[in-house]
C-alpha positions in Angstrom: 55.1 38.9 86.0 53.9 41.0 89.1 55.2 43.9 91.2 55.2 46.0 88.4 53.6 49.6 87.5 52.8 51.0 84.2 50.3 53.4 82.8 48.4 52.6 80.2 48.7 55.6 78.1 52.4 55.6 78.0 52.8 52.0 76.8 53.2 51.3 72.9 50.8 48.7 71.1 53.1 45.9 71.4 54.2 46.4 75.5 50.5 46.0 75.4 49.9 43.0 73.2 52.6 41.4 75.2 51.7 42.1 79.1 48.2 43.0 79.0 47.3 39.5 79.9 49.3 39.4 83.2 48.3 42.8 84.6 45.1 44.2 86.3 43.8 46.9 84.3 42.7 49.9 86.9 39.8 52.3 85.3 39.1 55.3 87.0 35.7 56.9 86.5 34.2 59.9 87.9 32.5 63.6 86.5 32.5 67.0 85.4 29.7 68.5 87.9 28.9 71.1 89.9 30.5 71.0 93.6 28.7 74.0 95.4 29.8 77.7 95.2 33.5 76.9 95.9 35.1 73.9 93.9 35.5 72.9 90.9 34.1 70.9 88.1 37.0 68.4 88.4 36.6 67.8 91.8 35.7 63.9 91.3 38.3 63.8 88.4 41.0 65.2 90.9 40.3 63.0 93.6 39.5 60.0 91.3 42.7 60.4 89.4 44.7 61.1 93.0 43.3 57.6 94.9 43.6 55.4 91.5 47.3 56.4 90.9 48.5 56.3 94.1 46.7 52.6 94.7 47.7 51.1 92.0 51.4 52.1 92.9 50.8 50.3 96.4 49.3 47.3 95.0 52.1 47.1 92.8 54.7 47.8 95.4 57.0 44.8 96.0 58.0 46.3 99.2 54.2 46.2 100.9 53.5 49.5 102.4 53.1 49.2 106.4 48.9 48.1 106.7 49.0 47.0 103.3 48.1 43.7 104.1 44.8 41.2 102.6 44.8 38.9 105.6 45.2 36.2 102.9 48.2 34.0 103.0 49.8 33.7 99.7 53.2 32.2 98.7 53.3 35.4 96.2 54.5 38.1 98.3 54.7 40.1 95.6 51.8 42.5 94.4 50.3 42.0 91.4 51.1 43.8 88.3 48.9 46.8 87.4 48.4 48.8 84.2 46.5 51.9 84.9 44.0 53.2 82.1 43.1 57.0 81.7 40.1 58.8 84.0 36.9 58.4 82.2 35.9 62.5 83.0 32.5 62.2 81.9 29.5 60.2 84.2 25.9 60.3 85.3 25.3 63.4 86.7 22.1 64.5 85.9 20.8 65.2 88.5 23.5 67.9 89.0 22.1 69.6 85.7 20.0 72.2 87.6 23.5 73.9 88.3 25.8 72.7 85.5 27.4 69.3 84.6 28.9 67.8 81.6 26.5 64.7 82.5 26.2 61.2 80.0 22.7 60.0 80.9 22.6 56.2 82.5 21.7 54.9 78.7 24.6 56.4 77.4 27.2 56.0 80.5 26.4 52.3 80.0 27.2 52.2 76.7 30.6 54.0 77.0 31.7 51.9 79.9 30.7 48.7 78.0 32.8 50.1 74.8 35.4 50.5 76.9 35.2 47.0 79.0 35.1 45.2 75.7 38.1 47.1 74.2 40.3 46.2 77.2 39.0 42.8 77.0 40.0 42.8 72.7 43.1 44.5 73.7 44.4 41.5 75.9 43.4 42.3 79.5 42.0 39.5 81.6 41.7 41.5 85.3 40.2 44.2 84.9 39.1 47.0 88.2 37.0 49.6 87.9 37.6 52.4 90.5 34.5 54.7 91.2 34.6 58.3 92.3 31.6 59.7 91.6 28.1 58.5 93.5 25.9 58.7 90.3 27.9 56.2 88.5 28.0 53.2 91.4 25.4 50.9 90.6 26.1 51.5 86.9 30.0 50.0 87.3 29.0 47.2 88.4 26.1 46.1 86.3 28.7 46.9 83.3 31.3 44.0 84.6 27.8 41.9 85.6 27.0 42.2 81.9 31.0 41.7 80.6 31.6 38.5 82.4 28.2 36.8 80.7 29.6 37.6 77.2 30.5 34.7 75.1 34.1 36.0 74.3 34.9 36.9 77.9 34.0 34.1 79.4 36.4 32.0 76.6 39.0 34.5 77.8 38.3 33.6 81.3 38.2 38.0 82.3 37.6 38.8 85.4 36.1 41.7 86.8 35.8 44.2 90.2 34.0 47.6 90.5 33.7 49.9 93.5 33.1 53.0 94.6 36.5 54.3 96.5 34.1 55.1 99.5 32.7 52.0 100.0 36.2 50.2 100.2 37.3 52.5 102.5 34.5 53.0 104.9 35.7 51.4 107.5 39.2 52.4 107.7 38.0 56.0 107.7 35.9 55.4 110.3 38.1 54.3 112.0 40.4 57.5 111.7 37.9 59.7 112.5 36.3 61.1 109.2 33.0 61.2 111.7 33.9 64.2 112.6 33.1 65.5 109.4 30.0 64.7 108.7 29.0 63.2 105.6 30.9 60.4 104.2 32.4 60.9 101.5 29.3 63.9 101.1 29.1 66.3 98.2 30.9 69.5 97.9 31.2 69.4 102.2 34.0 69.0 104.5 35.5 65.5 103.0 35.6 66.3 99.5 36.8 69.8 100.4 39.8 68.8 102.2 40.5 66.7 99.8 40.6 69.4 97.0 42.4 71.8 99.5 45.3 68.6 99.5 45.4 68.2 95.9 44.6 71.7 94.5 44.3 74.2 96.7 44.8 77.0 94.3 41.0 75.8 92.4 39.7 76.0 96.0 37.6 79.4 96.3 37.9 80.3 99.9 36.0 83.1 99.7 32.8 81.3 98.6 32.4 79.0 101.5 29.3 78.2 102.2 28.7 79.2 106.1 25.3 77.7 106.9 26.2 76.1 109.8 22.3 74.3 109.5 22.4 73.5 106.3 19.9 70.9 105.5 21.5 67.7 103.8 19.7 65.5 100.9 17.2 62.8 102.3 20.1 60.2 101.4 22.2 61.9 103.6 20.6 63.3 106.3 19.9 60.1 108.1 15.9 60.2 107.9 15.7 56.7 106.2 17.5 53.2 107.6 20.6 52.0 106.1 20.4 50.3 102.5 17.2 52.3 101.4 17.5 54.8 97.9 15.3 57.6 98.1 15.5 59.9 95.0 13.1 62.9 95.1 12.3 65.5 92.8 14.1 68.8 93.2 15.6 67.8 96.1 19.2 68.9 95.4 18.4 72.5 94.5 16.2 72.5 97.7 19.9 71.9 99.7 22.4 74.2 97.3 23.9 71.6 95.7 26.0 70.1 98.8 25.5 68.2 101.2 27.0 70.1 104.0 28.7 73.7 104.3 32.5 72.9 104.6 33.0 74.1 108.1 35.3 71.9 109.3 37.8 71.4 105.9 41.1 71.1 106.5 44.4 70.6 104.0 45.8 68.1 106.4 42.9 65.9 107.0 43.0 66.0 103.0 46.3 64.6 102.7 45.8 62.1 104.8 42.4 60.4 104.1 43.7 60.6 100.5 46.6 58.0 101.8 44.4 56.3 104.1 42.0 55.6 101.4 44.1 54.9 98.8 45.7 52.3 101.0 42.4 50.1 101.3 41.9 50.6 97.3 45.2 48.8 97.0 44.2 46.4 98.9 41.2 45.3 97.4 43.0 45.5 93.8 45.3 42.6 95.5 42.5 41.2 97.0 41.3 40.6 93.4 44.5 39.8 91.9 44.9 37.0 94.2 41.4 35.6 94.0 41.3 35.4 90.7 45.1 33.8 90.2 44.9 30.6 88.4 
């Protein structure tokens, strides 16, 4: 079986029972949070939603969309199948609580994503991706499938297990096309994330509360004050810049559209990249 595209919620208990064990399961997570003074709540859940769907259709795609391409020989040429699992709304945002979130603190995100890994796992599924769209909730994906894989009955079922954040699969690629320009990649409530919402729902973007402080100071992590691959959390340090990490100067609906296919592009590519490294 491969090549083929379902969604999860759509599929009855037995489509399930039978195919679960020859598809990659794809689980978006993201958050309900603030995202400055002119987008909404969803934003993460839009654009997590928007990337995971449109990946998992390209990973799936017999026909290889032009660039979708591993760099991996394989006699398979055709992508793997791919079962796509409901958004998980809900994530670690608590530092986001000083303006409003519906936030699940790290203890209690755990939990849920463990639930939910060892549900997939009972249900039949032996690939399973997690796709990331929320910055709180990185390091917390991936010590979930750390912690999966080590458990007795996964490892008799053999499951196998990615994370990542959309972001960090794409970095490259966007750089690439020139999301430089916009500042902070992929930033908080600035110009990325902002063009990206004007792309996939530009009636919840408020036009008329952009944020026009042109000097606005970003948050230590991303103002470039400390060398790559050092965390610095500190106190209050979100309410000291608004909320966001630039003001969305430069956010445009066409720039949306097409880091939205850009991106999604390289998360299809690492949900192959998986598929076929774990074959066999």
């Amino acid at each position: 079986m491969s090549g083929q595209f379902m969604v999860l919620n759509e599929m009855t208990r037995d489509e399930v029972r039978e195919l679960a064990p020859q598809m990659t399961l794809v689980l978006p997570t993201a958050a309900t949070e603030q995202h400055g003074p002119h987008l909404p709540l969803k934003t993460d859940c839009a654009i997590g939603e928007a990337i995971a769907r449109r990946a998992a259709e390209l990973a799936a795609d017999d026909s290889k969309p032009d660039g979708l391409e591993t760099g991996r020989p394989t006699a398979d040429k055709k992508g793997p199948a791919v079962c796509l699992a409901p958004l998980v709304p809900f994530g670690n945002s608590q530092h986001h609580l000083i303006y409003s979130a519906l936030s699940l603190r790290t203890e209690t995100y755990m939990a849920v994503l463990h639930d939910l890994l060892d549900c997939a796992v009972k249900a039949g599924f032996r690939r399973i991706f997690v796709l990331n769209a929320h910055g709180g909730n990185d390091e917390c994906v991936r010590l979930a499938g750390r912690d999966l894989v080590l458990r007795p009955e996964a490892v008799a079922a053999g499951v196998a297990f990615a994370a990542c954040s959309y972001w960090t699969v794409a970095q490259g690629a966007a750089r690439e096309a020139g999301v430089g320009k916009f500042g902070n990649f992929p930033g908080h409530a600035g110009n990325f994330e902002t063009s990206l919402m004007m792309a996939l729902a530009p009636d919840l973007v408020r036009h008329d509360r952009f944020p026009k402080d042109a000097g606005h100071p970003a948050p230590i992590n991303y103002a470039g004050l400390t060398p790559p691959g050092l965390l610095v959390q500190k106190s209050g340090d979100w309410q000291r810049v608004g909320g966001y990490t630039e003001a969305p100067l430069l956010a445009n609906e066409e720039d949306g559209r097409r880091f939205i296919e850009l991106i999604a592009v390289e998360v299809a590519k690492a949900i192959v990249a998986f598929h076929r490294a774990t074959a066999g």
